[in-house]
Biopython code that builds the backbone (N, CA, C, O; Angstrom):
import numpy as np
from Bio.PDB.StructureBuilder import StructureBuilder

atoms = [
    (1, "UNK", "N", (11.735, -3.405, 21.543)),
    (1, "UNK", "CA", (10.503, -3.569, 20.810)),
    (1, "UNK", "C", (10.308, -2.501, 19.747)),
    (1, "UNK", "O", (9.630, -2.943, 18.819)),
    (2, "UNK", "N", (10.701, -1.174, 19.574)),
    (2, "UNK", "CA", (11.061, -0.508, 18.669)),
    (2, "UNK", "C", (11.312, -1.020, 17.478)),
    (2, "UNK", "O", (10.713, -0.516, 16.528)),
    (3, "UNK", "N", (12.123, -1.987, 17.262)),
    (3, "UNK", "CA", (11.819, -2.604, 16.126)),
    (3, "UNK", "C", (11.175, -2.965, 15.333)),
    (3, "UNK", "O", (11.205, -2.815, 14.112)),
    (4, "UNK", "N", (10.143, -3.789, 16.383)),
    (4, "UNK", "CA", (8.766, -4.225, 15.644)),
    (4, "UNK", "C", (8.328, -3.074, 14.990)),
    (4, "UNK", "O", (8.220, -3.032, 13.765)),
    (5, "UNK", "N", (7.989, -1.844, 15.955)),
    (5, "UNK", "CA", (7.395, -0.768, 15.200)),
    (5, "UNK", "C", (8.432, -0.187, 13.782)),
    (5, "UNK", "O", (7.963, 0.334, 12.770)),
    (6, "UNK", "N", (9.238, -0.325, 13.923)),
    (6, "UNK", "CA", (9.600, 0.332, 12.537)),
    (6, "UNK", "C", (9.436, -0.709, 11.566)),
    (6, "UNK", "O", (8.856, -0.276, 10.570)),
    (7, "UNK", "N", (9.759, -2.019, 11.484)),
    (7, "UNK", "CA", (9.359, -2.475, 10.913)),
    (7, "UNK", "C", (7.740, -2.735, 10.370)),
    (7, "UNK", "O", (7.329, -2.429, 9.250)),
    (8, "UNK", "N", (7.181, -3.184, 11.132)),
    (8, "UNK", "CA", (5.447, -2.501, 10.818)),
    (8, "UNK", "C", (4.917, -1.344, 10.082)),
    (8, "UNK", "O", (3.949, -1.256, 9.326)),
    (9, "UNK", "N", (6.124, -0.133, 10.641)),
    (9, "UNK", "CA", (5.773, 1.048, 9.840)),
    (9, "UNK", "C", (6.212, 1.529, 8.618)),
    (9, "UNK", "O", (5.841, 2.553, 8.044)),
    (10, "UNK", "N", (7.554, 0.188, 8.038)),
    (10, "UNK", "CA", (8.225, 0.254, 6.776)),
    (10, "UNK", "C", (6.964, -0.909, 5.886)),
    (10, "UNK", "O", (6.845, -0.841, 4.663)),
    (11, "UNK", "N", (6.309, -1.689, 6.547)),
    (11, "UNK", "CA", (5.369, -2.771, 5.846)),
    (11, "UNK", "C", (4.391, -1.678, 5.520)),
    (11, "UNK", "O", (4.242, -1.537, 4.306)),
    (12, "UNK", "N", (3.671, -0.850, 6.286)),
    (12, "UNK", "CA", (2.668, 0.109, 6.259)),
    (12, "UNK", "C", (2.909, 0.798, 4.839)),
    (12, "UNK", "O", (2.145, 0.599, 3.895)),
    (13, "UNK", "N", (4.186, 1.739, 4.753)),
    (13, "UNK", "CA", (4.893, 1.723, 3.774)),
    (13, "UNK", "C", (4.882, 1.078, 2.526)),
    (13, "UNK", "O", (4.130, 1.605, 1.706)),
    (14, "UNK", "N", (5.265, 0.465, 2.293)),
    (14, "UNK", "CA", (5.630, -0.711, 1.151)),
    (14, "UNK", "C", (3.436, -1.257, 0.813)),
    (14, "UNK", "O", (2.954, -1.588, -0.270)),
    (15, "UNK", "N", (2.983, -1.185, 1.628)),
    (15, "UNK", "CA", (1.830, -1.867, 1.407)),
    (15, "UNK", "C", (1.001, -0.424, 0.842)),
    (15, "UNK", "O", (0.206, -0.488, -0.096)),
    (16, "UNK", "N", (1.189, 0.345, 1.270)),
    (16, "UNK", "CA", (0.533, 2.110, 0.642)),
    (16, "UNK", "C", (0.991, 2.306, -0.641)),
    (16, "UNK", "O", (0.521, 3.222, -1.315)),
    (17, "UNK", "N", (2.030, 1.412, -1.167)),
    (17, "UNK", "CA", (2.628, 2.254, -1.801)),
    (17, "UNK", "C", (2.386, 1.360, -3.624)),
    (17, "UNK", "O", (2.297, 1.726, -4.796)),
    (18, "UNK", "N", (2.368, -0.149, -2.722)),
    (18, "UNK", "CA", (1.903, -1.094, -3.339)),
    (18, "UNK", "C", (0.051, -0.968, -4.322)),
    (18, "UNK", "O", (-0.488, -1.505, -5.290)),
    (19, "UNK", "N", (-0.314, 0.162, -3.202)),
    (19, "UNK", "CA", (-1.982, -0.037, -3.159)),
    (19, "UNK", "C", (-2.304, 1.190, -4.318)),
    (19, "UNK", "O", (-3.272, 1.194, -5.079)),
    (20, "UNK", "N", (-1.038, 2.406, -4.227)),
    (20, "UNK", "CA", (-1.252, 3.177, -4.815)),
    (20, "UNK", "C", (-0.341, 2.478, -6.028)),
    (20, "UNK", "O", (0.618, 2.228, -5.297)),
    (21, "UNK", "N", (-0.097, 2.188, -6.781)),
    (21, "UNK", "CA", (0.527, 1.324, -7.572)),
    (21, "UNK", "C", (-0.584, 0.864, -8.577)),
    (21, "UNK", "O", (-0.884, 1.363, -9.662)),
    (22, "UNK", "N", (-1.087, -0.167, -7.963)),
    (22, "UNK", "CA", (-2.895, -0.683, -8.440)),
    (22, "UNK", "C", (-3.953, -0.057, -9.083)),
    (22, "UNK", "O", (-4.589, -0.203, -10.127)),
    (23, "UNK", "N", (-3.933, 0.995, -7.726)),
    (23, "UNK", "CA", (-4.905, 1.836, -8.190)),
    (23, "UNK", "C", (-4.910, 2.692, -9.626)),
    (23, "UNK", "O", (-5.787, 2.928, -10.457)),
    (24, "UNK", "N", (-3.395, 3.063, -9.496)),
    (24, "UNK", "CA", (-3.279, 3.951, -10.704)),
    (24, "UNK", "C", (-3.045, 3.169, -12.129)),
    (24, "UNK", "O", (-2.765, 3.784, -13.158)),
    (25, "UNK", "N", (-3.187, 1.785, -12.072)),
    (25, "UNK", "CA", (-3.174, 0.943, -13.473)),
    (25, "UNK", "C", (-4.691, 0.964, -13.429)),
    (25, "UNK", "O", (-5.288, 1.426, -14.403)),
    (26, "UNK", "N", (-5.274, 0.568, -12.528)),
    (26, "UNK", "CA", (-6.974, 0.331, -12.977)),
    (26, "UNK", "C", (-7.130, 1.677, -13.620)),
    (26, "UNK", "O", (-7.177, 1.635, -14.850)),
    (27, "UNK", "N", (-7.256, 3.314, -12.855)),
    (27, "UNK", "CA", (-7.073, 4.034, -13.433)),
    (27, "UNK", "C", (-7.049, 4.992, -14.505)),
    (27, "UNK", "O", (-7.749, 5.921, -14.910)),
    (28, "UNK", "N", (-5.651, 4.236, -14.900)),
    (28, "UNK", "CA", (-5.309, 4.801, -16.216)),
    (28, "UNK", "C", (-5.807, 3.840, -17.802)),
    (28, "UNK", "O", (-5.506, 3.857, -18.996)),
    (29, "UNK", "N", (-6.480, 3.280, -17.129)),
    (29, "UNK", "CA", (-7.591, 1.959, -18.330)),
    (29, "UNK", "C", (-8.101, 2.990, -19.554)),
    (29, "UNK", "O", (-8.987, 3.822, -19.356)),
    (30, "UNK", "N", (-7.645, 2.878, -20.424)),
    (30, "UNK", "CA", (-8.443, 3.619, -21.548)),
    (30, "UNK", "C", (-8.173, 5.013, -21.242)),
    (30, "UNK", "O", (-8.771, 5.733, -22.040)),
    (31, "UNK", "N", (-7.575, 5.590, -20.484)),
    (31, "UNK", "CA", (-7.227, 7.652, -20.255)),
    (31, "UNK", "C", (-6.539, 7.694, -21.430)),
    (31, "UNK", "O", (-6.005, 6.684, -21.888)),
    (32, "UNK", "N", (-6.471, 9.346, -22.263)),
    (32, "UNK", "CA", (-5.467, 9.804, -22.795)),
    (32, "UNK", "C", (-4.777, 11.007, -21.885)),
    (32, "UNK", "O", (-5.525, 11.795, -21.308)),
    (33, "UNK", "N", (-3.306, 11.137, -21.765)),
    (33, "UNK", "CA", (-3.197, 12.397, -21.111)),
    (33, "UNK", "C", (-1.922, 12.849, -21.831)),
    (33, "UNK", "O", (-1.306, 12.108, -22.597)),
    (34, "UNK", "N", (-1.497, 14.328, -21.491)),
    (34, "UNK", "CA", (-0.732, 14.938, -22.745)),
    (34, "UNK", "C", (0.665, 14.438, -22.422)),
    (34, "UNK", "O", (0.779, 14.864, -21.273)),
    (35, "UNK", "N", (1.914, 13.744, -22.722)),
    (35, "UNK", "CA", (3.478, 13.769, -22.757)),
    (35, "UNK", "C", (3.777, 14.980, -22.833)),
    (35, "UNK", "O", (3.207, 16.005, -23.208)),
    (36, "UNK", "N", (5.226, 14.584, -22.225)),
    (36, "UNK", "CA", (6.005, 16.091, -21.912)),
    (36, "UNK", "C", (6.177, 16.939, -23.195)),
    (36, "UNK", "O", (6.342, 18.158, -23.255)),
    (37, "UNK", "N", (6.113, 16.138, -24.102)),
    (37, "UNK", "CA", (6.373, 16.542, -25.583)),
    (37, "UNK", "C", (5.266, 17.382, -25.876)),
    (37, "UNK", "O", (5.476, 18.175, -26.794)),
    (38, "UNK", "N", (4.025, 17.430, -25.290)),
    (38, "UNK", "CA", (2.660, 18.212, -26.311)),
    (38, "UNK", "C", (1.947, 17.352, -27.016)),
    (38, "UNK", "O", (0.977, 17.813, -27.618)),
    (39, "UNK", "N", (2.278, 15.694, -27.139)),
    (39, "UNK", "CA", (1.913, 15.141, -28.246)),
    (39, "UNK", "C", (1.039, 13.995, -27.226)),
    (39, "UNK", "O", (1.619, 13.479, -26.271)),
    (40, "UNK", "N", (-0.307, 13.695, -27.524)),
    (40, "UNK", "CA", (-0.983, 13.007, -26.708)),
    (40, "UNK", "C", (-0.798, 11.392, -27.177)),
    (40, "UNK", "O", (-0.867, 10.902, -28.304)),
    (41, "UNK", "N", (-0.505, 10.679, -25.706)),
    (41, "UNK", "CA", (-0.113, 9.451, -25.477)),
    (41, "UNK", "C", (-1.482, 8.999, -24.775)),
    (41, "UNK", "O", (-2.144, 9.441, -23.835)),
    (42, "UNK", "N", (-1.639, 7.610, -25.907)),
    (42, "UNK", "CA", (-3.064, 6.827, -25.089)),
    (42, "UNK", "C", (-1.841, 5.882, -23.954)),
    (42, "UNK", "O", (-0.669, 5.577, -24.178)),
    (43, "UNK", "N", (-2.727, 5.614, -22.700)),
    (43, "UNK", "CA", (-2.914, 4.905, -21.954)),
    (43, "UNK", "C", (-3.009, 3.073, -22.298)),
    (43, "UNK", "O", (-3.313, 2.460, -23.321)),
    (44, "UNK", "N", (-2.736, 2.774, -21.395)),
    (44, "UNK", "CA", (-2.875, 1.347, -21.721)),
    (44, "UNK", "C", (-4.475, 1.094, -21.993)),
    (44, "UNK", "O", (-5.352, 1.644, -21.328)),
    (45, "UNK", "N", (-4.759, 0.047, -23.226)),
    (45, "UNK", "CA", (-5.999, -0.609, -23.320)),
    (45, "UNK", "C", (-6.512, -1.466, -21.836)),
    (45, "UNK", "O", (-5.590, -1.751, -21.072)),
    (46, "UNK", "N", (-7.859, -1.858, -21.433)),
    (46, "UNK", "CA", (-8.530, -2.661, -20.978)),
    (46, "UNK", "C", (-7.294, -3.992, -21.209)),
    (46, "UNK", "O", (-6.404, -4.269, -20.406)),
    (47, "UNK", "N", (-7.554, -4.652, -22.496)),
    (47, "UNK", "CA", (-6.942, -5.525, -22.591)),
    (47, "UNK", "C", (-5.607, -5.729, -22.775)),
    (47, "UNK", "O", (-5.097, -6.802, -23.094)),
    (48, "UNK", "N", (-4.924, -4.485, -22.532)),
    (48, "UNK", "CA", (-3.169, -4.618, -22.056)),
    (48, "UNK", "C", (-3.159, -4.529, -20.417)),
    (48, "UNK", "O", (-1.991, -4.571, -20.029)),
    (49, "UNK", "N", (-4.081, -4.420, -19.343)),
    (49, "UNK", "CA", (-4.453, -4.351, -17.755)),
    (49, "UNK", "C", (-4.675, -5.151, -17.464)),
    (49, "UNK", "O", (-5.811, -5.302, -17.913)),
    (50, "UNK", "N", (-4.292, -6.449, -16.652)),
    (50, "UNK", "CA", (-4.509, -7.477, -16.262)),
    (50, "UNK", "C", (-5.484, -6.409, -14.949)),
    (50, "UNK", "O", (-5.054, -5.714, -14.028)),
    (51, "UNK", "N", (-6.904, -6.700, -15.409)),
    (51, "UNK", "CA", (-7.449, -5.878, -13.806)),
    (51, "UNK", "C", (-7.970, -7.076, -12.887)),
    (51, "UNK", "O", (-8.816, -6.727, -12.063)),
    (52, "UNK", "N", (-7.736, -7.968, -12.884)),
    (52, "UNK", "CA", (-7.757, -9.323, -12.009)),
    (52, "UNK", "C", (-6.928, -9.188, -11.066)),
    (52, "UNK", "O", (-7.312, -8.930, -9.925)),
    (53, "UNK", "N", (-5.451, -9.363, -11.429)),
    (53, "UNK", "CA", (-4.408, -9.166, -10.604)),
    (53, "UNK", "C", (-4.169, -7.760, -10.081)),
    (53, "UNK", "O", (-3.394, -7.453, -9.175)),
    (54, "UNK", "N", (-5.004, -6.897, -10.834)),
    (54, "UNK", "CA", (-4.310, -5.133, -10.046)),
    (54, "UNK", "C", (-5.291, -5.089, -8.876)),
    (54, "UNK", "O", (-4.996, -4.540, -7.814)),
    (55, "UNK", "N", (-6.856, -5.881, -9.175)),
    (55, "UNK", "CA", (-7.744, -5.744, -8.058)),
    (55, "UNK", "C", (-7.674, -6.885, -6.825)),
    (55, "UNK", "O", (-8.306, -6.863, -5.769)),
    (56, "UNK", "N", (-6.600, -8.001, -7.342)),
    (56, "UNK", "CA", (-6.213, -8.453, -5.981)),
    (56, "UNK", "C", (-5.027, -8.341, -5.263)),
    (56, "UNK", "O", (-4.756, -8.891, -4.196)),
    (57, "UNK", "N", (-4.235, -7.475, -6.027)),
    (57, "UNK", "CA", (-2.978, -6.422, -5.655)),
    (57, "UNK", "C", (-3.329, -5.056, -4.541)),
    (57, "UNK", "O", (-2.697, -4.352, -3.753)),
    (58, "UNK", "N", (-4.878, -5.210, -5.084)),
    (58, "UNK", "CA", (-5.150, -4.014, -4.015)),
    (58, "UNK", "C", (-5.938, -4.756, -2.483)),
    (58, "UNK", "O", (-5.912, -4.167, -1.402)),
    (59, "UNK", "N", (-6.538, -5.994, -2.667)),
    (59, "UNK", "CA", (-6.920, -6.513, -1.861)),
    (59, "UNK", "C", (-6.040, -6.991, -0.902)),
    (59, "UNK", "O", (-6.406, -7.033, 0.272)),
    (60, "UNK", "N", (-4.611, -7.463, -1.326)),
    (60, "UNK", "CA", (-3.539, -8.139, -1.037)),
    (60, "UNK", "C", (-3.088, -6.818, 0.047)),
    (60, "UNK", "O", (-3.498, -6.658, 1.197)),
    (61, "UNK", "N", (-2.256, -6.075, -0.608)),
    (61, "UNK", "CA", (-1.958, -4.638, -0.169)),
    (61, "UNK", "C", (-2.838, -3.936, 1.304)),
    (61, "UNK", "O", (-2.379, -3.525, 2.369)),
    (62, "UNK", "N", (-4.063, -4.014, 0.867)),
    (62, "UNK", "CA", (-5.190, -3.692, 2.616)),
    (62, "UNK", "C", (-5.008, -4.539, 3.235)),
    (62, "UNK", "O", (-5.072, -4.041, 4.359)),
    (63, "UNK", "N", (-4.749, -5.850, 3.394)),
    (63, "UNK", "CA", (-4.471, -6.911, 4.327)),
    (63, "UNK", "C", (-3.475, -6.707, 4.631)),
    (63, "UNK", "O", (-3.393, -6.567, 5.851)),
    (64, "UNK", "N", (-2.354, -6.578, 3.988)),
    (64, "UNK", "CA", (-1.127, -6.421, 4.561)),
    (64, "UNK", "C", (-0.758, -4.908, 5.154)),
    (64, "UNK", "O", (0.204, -4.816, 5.917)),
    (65, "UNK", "N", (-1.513, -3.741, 4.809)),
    (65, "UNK", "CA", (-1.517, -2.850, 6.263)),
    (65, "UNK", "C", (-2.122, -2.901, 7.174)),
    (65, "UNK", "O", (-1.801, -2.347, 8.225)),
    (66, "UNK", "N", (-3.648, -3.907, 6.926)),
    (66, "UNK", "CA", (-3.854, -3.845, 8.172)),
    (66, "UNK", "C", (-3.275, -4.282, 9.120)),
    (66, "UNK", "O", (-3.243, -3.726, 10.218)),
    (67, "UNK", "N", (-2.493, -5.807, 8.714)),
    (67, "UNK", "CA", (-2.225, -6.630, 9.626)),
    (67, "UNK", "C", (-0.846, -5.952, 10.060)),
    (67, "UNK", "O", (-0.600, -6.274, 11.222)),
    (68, "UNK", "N", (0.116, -5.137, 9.529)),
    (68, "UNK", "CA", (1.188, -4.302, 9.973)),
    (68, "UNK", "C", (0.600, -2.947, 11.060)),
    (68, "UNK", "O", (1.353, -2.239, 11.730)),
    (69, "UNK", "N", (-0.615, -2.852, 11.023)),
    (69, "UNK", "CA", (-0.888, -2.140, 11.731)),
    (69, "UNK", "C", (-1.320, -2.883, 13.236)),
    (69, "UNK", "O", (-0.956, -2.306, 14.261)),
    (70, "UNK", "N", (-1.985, -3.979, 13.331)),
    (70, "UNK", "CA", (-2.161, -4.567, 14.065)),
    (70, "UNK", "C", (-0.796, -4.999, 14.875)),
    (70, "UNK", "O", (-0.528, -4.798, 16.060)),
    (71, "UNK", "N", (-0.281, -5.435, 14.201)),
    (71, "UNK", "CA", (1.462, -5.443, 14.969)),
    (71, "UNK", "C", (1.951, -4.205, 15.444)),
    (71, "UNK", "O", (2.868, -4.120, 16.261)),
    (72, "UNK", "N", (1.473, -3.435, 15.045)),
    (72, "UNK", "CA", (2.169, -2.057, 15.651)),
    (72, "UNK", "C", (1.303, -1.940, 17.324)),
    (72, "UNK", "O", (1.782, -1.959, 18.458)),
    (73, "UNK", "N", (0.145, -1.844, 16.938)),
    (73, "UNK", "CA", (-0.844, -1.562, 18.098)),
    (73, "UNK", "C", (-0.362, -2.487, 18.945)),
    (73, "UNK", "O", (0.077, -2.189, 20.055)),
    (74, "UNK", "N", (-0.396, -3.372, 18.604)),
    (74, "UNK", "CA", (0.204, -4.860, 19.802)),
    (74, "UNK", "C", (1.228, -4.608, 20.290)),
    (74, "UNK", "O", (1.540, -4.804, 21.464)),
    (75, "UNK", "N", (2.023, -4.036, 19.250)),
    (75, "UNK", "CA", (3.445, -3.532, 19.940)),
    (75, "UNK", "C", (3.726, -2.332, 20.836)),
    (75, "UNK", "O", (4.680, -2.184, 21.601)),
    (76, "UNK", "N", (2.481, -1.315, 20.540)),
    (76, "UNK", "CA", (2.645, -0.664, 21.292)),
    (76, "UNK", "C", (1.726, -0.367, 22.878)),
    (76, "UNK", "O", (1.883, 0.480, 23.758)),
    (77, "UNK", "N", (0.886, -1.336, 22.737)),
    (77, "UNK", "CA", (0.160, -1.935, 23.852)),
    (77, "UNK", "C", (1.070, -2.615, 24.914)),
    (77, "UNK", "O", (0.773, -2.549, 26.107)),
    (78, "UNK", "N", (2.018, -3.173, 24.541)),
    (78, "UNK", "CA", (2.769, -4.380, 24.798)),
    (78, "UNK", "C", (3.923, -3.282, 25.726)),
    (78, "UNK", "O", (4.092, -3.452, 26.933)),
    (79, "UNK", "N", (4.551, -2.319, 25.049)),
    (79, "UNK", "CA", (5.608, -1.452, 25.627)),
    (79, "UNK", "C", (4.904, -0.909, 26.709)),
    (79, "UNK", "O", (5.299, -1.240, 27.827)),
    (80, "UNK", "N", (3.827, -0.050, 26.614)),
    (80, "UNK", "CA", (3.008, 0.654, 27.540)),
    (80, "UNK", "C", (3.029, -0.216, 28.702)),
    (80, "UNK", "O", (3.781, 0.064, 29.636)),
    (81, "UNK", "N", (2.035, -1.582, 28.758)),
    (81, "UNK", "CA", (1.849, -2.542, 29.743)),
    (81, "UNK", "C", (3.876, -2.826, 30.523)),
    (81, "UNK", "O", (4.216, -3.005, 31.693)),
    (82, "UNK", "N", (4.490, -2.768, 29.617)),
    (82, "UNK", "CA", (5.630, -3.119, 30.328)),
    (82, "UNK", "C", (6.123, -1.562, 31.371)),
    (82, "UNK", "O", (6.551, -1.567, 32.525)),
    (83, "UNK", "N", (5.943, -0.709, 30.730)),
    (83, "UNK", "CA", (6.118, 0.720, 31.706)),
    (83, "UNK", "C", (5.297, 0.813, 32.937)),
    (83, "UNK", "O", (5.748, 0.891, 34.079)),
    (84, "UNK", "N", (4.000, 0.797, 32.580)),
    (84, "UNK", "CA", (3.033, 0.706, 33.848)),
    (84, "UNK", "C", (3.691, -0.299, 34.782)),
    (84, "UNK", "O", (3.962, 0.150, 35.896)),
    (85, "UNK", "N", (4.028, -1.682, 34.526)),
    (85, "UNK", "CA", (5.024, -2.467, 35.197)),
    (85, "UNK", "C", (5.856, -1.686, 35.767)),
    (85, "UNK", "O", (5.718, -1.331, 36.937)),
    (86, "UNK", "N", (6.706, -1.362, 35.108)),
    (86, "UNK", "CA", (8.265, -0.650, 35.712)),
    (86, "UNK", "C", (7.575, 0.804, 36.815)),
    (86, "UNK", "O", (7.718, 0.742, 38.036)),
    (87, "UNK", "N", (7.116, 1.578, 36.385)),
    (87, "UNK", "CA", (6.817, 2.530, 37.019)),
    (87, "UNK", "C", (5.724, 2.311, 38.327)),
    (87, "UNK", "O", (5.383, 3.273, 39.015)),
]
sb = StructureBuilder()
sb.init_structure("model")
sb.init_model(0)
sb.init_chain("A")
sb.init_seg("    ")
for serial, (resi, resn, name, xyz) in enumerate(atoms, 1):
    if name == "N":
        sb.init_residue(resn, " ", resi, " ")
    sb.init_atom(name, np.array(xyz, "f"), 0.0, 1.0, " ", f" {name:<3s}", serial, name[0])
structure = sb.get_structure()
């Protein structure tokens, strides 16, 4: 059953990482911040941000850790109950 959990905890992963992804396009909407160069680079416009899809990228993303988390807990509910068994 180990499996499950790593897998759950590579979705956990991938879904954090997804969320921080999102976040930092909504974000960076209209920011200027300085390039490595010294020479200041605008940010993407409003209307180069699809913020439809980044805000259901982030909605998408919390569902899918939660529910990787929920598999974990189950999974590890599930091992426990089998030890108490054995022992």
């Amino acid at each position: 059953m180990s499996g499950a959990i790593s897998i759950s905890g590579g979705g956990m992963v991938a879904a954090s990482q997804r969320f921080s992804n999102a976040a930092e396009q909504i974000a960076s909407v209209g920011m200027t911040m300085p390039s490595p160069t010294q020479v200041d680079q605008v940010l993407p416009s409003p209307t180069q941000v699809d913020l439809s899809s980044s805000a259901m990228q982030l909605m998408e993303s919390k569902a899918s850790f939660e529910v990787n988390t929920a598999v974990m807990k189950s999974t590890l509910d599930t091992e426990k109950r089998v030890l108490d068994i054995l022992v």
